[in-house]
C-alpha positions as semicolon CSV with decimal commas, in nm:
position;residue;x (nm);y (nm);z (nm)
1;X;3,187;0,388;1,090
2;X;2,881;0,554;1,030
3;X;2,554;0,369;1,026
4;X;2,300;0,489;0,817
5;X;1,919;0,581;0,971
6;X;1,609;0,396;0,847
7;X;1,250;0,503;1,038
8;X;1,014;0,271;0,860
9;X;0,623;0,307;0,954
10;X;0,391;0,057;1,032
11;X;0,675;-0,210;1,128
12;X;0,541;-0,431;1,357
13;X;0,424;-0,657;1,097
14;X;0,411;-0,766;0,757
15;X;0,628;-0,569;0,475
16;X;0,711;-0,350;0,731
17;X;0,818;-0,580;0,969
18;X;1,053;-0,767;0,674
19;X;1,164;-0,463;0,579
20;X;1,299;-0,370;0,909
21;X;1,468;-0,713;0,943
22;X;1,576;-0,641;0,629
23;X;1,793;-0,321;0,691
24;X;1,941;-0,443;0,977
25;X;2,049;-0,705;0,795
26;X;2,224;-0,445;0,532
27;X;2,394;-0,277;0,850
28;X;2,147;-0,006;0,865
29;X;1,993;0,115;1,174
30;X;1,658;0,062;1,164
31;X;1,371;0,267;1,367
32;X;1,081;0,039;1,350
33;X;0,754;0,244;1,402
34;X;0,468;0,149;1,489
35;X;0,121;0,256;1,770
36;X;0,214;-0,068;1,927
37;X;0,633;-0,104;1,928
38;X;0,605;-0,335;2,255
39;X;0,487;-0,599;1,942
40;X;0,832;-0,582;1,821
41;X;1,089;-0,791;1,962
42;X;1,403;-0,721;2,043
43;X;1,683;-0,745;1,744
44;X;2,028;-0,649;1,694
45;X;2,007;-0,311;1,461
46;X;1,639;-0,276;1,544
47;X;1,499;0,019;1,759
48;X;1,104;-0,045;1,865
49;X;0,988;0,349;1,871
50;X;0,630;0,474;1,938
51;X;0,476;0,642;1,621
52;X;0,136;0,713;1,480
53;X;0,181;0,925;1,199
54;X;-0,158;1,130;1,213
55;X;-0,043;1,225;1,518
56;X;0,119;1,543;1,532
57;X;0,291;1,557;1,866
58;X;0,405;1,202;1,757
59;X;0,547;1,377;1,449
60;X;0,721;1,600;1,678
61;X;0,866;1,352;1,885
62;X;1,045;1,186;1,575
63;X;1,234;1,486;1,467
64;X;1,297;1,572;1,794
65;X;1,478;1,232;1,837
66;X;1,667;1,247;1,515
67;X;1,822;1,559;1,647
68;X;1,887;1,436;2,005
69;X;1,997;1,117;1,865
70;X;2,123;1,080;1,511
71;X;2,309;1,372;1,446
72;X;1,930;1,569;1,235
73;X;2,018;1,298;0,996
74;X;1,781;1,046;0,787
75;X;1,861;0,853;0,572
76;X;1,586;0,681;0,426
77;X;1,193;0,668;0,565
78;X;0,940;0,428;0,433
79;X;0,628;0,544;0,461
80;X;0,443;0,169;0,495
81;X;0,159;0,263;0,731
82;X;-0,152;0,206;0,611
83;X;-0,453;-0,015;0,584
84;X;-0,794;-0,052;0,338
85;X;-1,175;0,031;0,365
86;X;-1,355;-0,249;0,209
87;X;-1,670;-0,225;0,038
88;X;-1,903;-0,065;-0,179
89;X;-1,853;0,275;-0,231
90;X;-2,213;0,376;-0,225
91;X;-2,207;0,236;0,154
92;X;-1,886;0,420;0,313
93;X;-1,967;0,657;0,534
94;X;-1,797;0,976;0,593
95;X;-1,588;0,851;0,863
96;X;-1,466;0,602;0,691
97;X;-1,368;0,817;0,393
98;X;-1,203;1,017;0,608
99;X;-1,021;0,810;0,831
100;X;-0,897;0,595;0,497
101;X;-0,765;0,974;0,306
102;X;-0,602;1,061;0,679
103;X;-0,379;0,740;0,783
104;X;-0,282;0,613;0,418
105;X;-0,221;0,976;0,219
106;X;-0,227;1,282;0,474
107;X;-0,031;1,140;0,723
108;X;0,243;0,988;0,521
109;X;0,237;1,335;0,353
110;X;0,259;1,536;0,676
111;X;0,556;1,312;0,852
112;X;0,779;1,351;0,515
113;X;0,719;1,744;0,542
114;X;0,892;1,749;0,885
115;X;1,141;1,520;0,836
116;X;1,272;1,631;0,496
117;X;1,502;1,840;0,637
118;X;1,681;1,530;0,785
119;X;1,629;1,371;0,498
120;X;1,836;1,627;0,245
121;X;2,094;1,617;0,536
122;X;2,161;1,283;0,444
123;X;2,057;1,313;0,088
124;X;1,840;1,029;0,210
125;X;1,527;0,883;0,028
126;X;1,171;0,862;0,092
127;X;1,004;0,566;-0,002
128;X;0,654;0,526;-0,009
129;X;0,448;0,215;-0,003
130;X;0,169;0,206;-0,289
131;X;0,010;-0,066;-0,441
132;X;-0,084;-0,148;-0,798
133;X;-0,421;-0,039;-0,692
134;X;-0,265;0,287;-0,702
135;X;-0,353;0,317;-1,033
136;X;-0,560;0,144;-1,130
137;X;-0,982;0,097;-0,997
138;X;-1,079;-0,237;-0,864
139;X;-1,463;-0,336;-0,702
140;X;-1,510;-0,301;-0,371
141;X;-1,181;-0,112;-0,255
142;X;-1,277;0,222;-0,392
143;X;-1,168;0,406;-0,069
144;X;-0,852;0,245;-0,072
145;X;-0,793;0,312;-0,437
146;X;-0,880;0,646;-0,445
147;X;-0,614;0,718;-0,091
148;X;-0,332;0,501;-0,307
149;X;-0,398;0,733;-0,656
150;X;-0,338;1,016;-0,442
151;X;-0,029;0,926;-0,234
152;X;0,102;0,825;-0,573
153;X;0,020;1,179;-0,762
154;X;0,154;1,325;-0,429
155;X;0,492;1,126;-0,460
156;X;0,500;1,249;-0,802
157;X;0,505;1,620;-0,740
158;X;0,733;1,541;-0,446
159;X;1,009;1,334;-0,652
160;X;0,979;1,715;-0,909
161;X;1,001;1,952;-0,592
162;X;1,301;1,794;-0,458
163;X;1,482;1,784;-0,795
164;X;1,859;1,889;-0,707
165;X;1,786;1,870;-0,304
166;X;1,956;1,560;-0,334
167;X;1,680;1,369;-0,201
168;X;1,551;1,077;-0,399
169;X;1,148;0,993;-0,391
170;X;1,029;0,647;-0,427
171;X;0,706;0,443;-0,493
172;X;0,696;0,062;-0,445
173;X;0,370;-0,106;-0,652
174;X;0,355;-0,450;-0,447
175;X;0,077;-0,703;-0,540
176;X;-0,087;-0,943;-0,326
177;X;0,168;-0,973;0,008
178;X;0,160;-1,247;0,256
179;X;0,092;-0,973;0,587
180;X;-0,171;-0,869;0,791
181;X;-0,327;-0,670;0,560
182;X;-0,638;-0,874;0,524
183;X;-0,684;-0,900;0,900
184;X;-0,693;-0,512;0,952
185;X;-0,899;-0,500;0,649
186;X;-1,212;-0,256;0,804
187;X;-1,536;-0,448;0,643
188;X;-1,899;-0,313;0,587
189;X;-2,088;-0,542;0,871
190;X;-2,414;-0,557;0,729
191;X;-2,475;-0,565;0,352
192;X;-2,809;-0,489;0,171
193;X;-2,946;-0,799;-0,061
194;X;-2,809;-0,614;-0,382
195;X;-2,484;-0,648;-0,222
196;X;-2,515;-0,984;-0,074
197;X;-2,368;-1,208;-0,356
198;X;-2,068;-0,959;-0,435
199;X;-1,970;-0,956;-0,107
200;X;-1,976;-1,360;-0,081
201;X;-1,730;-1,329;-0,396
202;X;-1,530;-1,082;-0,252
203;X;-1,488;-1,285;0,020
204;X;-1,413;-1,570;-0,137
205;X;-1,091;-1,385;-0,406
206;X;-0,924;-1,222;-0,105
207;X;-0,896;-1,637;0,077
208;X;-0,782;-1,731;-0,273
209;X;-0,530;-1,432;-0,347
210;X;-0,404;-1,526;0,016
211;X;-0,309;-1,828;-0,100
212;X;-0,110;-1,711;-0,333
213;X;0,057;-1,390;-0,163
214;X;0,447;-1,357;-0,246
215;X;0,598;-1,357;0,083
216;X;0,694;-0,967;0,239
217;X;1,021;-1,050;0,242
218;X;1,024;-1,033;-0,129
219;X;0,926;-0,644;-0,105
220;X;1,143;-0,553;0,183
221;X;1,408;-0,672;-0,065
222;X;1,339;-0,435;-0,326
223;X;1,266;-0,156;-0,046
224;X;1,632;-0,208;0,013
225;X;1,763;-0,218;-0,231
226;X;1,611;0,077;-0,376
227;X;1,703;0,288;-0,087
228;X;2,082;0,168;-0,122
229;X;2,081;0,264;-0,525
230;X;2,151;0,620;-0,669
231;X;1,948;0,511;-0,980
232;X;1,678;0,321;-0,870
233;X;1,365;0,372;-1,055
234;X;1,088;0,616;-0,939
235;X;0,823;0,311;-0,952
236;X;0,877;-0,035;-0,919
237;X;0,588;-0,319;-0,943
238;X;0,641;-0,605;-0,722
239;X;0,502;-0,933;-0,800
240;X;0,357;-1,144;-1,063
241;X;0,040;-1,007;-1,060
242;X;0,130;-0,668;-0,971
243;X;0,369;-0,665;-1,315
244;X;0,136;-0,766;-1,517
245;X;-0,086;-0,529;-1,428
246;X;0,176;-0,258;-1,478
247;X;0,247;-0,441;-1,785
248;X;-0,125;-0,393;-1,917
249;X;-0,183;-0,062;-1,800
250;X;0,115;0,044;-2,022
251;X;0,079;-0,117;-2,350
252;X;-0,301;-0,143;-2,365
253;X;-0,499;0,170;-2,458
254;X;-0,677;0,311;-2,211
255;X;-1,032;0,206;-2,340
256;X;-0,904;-0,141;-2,372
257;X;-0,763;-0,152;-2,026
258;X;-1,104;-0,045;-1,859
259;X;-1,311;-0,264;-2,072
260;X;-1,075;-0,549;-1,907
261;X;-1,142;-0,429;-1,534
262;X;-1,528;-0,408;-1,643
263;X;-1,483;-0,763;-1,745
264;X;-1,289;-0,883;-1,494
265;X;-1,531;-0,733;-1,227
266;X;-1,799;-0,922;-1,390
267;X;-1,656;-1,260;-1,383
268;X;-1,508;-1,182;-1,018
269;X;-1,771;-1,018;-0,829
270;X;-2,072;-1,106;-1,040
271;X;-2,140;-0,720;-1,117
272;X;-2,345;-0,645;-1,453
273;X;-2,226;-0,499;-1,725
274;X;-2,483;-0,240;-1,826
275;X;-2,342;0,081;-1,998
């Protein structure tokens, strides 16, 4: 009986990691990526592989196992790498700009250009990890923001380009996730006084939104169960806050909606309101 192929990215811990525990669970078999797979232990249906996706020889390597291995098939990939620049945007510097655009939007990107073929094989579907901050600004994670709009206007024109390849495209909204996210958070060291209090607040949210994280098994649910449904829907929001924030940005008018955020900044982060 055939088996169906999962490589999910960043899987050594937190959505990723449920999400690979996940599929095995459904009977898939499940390529857990990751830079460090010797983090993953050992578990039935689970295969640790070694996989940066900026890396191109790493890219490589993937397709050149799927071929070797499983037939040039794919059945599903789940682009979850990724990770957040914190701070204001006035203080990132290029590096960081760059290093934010290249592991959380060009690399996804690149690694579902060489594997669709495997993927339409299959008629497999690619499932990308956003966040609700894909569409929507918030204070102090404008680097982040800015990589999530794009991977989500790039999974837009990739769901249109595949139309009748019988690939399905995917984006996945969650809100705040119990993971690691916060720990591999990359933080401005040294803020300037105007900064000083913001920071302090910002600080402060992120331990109080951890409090209240949904656990990551709740996404790798819905990661599953999208990738097992013909007619799942192109974007899904996952999480209280992430719905209602979906929920908002739907029914509010636009000039409503960002007089909210400027609002909400201001009680949050202690930012003026000046026009």
């Amino acid at each position: 009986m055939y088996s169906p192929v999962v490589l999910i990215t960043g899987a050594s811990t937190g959505i990723g990691l449920a999400s690979a525990q996940a599929f095995a669970a459904a009977g898939w078999t499940v390529l857990a990526a990751s830079r460090t797979p010797e983090r993953l232990a050992a578990a039935a249906g689970i295969r640790a592989v070694l996989l940066d996706p900026c890396s191109a020889s790493q890219r490589a390597e993937m397709v050149a196992l799927l071929q070797q291995e499983y037939g040039g098939r794919l059945d599903c990939l789940v682009n979850n790498a990724g990770y957040a620049q914190s701070g204001p945007v006035e203080l990132l510097d290029e590096q960081g700009w760059r290093a934010q655009m290249e592991v959380n939007l060009i690399a996804p990107a690149l690694l579902t250009a060489a594997l669709l073929p495997a993927l339409r094989l299959a008629r497999g579907s690619v499932i990308n990890i956003s966040s609700i901050l894909g569409r929507s600004g918030y204070a102090w994670q404008g680097a982040y923001c800015a990589s999530k709009f794009g991977l989500e206007g790039w999974s837009e024109a990739l769901m249109l380009e595949t139309q009748g390849q019988g690939v399905r495209v995917h984006l996945i909204e969650p809100g705040s996730t119990a993971s690691d996210f916060d720990g591999h958070m990359q933080r401005i060291a040294s803020l300037p006084p105007l900064y000083q209090a913001a920071g302090t607040r910002f600080a402060s949210l992120r331990l109080r939104l951890a409090g209240r994280a949904q656990p990551a098994g709740k996404v790798a649910a819905v990661i599953v169960r999208t990738a097992t449904r013909r007619r799942a829907p192109f974007r899904q929001q996952v999480g209280l806050d992430a719905r209602a924030a979906g929920w908002l940005m739907a029914c509010l008018p636009a000039s409503w909606y960002n007089g909210l955020n400027r609002l909400l900044a201001r009680r949050l982060f202690g930012l003026g309101g000046e026009r």
